[in-house]
Backbone as numpy.savetxt, mean C-alpha at the origin, in Angstrom:
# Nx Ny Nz CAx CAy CAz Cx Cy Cz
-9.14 -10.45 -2.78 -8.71 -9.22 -3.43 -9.03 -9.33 -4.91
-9.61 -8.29 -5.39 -9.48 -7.91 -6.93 -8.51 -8.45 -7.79
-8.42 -9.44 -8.99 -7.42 -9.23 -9.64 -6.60 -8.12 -10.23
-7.64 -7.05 -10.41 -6.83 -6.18 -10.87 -6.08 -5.14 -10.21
-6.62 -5.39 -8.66 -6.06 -4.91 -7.34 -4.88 -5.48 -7.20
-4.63 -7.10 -6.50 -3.88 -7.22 -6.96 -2.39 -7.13 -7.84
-2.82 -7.11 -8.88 -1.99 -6.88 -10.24 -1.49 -6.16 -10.23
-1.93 -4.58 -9.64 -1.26 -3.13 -9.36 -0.31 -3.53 -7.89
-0.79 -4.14 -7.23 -0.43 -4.13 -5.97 1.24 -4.78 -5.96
1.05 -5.79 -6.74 2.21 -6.44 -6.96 3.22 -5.66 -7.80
2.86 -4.57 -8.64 3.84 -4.30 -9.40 4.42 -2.86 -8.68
3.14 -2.25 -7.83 4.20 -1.66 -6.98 5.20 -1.76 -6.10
4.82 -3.37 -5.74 5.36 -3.72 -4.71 6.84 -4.34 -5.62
6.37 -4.91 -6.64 7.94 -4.61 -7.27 9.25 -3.28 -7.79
8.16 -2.69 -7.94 8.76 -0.97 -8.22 9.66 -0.40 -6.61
8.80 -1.08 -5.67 9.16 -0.11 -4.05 10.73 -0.94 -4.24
10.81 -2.48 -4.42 11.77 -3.32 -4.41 13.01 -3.02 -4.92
12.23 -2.41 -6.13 13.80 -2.44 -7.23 14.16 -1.08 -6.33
13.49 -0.01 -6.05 13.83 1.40 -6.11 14.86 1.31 -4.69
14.77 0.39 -4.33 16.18 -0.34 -2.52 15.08 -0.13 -0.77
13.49 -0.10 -1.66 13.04 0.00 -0.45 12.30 -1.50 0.40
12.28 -1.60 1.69 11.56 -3.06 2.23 10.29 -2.51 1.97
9.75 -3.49 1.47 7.70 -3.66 1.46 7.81 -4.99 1.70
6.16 -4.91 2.23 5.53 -6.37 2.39 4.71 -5.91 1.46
3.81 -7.42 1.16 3.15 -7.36 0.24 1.68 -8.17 1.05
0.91 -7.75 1.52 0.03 -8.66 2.48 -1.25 -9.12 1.74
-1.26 -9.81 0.67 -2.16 -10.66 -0.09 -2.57 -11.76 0.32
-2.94 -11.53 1.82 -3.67 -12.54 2.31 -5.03 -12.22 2.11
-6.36 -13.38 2.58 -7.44 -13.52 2.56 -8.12 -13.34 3.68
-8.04 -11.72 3.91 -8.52 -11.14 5.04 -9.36 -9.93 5.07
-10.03 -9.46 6.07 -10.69 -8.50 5.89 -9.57 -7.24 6.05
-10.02 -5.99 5.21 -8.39 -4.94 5.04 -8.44 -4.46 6.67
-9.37 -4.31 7.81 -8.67 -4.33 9.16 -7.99 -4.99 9.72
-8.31 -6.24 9.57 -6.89 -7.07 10.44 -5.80 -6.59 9.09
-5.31 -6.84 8.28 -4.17 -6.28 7.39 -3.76 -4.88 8.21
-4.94 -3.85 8.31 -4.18 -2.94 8.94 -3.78 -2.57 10.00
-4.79 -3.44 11.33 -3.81 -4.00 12.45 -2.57 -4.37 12.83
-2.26 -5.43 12.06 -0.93 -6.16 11.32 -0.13 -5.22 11.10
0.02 -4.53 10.08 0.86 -3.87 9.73 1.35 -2.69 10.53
0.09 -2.46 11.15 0.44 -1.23 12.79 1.43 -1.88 13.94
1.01 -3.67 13.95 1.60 -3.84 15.36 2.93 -4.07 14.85
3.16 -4.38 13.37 4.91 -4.68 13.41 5.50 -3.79 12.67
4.82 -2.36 13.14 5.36 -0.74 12.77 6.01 -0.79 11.54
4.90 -1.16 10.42 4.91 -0.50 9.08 4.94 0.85 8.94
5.89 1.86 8.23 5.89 3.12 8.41 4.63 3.84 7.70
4.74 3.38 6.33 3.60 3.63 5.37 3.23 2.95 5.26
1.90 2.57 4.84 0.83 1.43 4.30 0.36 2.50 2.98
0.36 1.64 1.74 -0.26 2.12 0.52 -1.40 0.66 0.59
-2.89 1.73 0.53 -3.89 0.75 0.10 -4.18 1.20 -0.99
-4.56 -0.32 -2.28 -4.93 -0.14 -3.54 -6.45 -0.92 -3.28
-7.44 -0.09 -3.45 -8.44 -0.07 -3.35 -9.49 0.39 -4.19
-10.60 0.58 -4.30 -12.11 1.31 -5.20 -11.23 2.18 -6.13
-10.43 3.34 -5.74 -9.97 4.38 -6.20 -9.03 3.88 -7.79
-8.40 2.77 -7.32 -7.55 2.10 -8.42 -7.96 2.44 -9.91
-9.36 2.16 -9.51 -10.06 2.48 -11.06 -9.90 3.83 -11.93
-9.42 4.51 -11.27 -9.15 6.03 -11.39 -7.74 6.57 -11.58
-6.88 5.59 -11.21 -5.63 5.66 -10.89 -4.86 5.68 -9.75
-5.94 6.11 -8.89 -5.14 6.78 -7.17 -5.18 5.46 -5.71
-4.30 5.18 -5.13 -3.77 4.72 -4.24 -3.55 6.05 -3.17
-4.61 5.01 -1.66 -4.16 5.96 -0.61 -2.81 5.46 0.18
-1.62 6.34 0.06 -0.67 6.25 1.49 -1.35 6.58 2.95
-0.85 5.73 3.74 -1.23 6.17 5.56 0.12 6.13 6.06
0.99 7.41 6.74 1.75 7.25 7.50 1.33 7.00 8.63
1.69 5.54 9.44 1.40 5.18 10.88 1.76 6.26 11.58
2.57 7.40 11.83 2.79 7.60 12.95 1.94 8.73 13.17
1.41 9.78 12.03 0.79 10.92 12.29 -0.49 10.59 12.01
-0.77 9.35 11.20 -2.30 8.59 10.77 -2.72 9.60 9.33
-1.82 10.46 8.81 -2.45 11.24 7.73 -2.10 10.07 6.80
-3.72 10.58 5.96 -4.00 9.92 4.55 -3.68 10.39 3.82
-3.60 10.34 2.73 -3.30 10.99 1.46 -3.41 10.12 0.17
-4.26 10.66 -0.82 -4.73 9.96 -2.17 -3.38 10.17 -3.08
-3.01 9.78 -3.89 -1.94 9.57 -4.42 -2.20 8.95 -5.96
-1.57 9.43 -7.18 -1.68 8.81 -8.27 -1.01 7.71 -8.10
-1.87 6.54 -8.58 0.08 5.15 -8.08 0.81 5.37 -8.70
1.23 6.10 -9.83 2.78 6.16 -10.46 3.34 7.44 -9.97
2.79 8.02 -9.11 3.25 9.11 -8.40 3.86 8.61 -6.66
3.82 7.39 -6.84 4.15 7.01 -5.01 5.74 7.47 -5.04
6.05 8.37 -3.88 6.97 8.87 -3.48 7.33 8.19 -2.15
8.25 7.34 -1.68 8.29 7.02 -0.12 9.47 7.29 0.62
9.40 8.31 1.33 11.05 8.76 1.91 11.62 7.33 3.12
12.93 7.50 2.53 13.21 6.59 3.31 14.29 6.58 4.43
């Protein structure tokens, strides 16, 4: 992963934390399909990928259950809980 992928990744993942929500944080050394396998088989609700777009500002959400995407500013992540 990108450091600077990464770097965002972690601080949302501290932001989801403080705000009283569970995240994983899957910074393993994998290709992003198995990650999103993974996260399907142990029914992650949302998956936020920080990816290419980062550079721009935007992070895509995927809700598992309806599969809609959606681009997202990252300081705009909203996650109902």
């Amino acid at each position: 992963m990108h450091p600077e992928r990464l770097a965002a990744a972690r601080e949302m993942y501290e932001r989801l934390l403080s705000q009283g929500h569970d995240a994983l944080l899957d910074d393993r050394d994998a290709r992003p399909g198995v990650k999103f396998k993974d996260a399907d088989l142990i029914g992650i609700p949302y998956r936020i990928n920080v990816g290419k777009k980062l550079a721009e500002g935007w992070v895509e959400v995927v809700e598992r259950r309806s599969r809609q995407s959606t681009d997202v500013p990252m300081q705009d992540i909203n996650i109902p809980r």
